[in-house]
C-alpha positions as CSV (number, residue, x, y, z in Angstrom):
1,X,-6.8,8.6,-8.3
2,X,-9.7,7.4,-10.6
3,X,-12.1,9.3,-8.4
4,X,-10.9,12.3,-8.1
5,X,-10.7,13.1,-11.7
6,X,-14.0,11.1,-13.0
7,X,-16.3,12.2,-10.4
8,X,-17.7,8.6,-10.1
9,X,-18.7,7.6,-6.9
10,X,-17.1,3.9,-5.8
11,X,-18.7,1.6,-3.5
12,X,-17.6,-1.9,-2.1
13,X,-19.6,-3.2,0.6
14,X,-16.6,-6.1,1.4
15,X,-13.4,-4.4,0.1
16,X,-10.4,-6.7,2.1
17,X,-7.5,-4.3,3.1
18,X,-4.4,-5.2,4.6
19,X,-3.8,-3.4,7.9
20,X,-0.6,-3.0,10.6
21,X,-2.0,-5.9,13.2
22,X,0.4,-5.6,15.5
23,X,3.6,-3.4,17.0
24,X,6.1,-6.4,15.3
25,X,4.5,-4.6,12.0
26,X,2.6,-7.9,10.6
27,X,-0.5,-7.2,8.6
28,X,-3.9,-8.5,8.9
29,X,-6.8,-8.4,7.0
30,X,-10.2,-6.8,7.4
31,X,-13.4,-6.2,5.4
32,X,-14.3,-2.4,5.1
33,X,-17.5,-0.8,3.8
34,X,-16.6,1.9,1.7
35,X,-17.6,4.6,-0.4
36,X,-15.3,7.7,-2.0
37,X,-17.3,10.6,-3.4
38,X,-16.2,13.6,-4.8
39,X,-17.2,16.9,-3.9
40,X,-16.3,19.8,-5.5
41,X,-16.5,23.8,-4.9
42,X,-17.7,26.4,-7.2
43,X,-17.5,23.3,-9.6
44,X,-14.2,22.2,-9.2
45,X,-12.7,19.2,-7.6
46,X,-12.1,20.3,-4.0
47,X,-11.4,16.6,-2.6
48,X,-12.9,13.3,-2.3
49,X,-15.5,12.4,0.5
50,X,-14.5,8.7,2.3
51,X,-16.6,6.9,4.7
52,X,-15.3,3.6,5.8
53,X,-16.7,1.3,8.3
54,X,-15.1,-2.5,9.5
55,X,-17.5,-5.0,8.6
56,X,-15.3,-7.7,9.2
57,X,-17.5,-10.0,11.6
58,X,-20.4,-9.4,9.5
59,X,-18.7,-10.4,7.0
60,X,-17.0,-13.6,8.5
61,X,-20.5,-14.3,9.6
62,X,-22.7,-14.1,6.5
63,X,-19.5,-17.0,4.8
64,X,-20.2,-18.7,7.3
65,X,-23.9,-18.7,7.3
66,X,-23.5,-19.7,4.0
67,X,-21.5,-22.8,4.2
68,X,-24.1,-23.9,6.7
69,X,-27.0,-23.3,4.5
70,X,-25.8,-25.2,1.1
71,X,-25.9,-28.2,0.4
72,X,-24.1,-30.0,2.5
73,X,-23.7,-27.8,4.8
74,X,-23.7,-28.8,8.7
75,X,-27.6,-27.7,8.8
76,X,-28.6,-28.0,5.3
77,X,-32.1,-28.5,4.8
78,X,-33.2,-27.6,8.0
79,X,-31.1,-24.3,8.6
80,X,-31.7,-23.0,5.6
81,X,-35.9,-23.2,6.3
82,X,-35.4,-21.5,9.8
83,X,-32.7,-19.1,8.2
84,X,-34.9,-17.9,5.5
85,X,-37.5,-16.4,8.2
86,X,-34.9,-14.4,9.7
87,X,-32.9,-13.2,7.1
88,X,-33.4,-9.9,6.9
89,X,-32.3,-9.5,10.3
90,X,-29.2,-11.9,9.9
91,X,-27.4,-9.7,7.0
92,X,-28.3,-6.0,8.3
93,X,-25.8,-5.9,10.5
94,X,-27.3,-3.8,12.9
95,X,-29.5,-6.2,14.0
96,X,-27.4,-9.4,13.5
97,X,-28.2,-10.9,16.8
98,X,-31.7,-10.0,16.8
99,X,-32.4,-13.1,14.9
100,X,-32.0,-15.4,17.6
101,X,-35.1,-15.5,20.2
């Protein structure tokens, strides 16, 4: 593994995986947000550091965003002048409903 032996971090903030979906054994896919870092001890490669979080709706959400805000979209014009006040709010995440008041 590339990471272990460069020591370059690696970070995807929409990496699609293909996971076990069900007990018949089909996969489906998600949207993780990850990053690997190595760590080492007494400056030797001791493992590699993994945090990994499912982003999938936020992800599914932000497309879809999207294809209502371009042109063309079911909003168009009009979304994308109310969209651009909340923005920041809509693509945190954490705050993704906060938007609507």
């Amino acid at each position: 593994m590339a990471y272990y032996t460069t020591g370059e971090d690696f970070h995807d903030p929409e990496l699609h995986v293909q996971v076990p979906g069900s007990a018949d054994g089909s996969l489906q896919e998600i949207i993780i947000d990850v990053t690997l870092q190595q760590f080492k001890e007494k400056g030797q490669s001791a493992g590699i550091f993994m945090l990994a979080v499912d982003v999938t709706a936020l992800a599914r959400a932000r497309a879809e965003l999207a294809a209502l805000r371009a042109p063309g979209g079911q909003f168009g014009a009009v979304a994308a002048r109310w969209f651009s006040e909340f923005e920041n709010e809509l693509i945190t995440g954490y705050r993704c409903l906060y938007a609507i008041r």
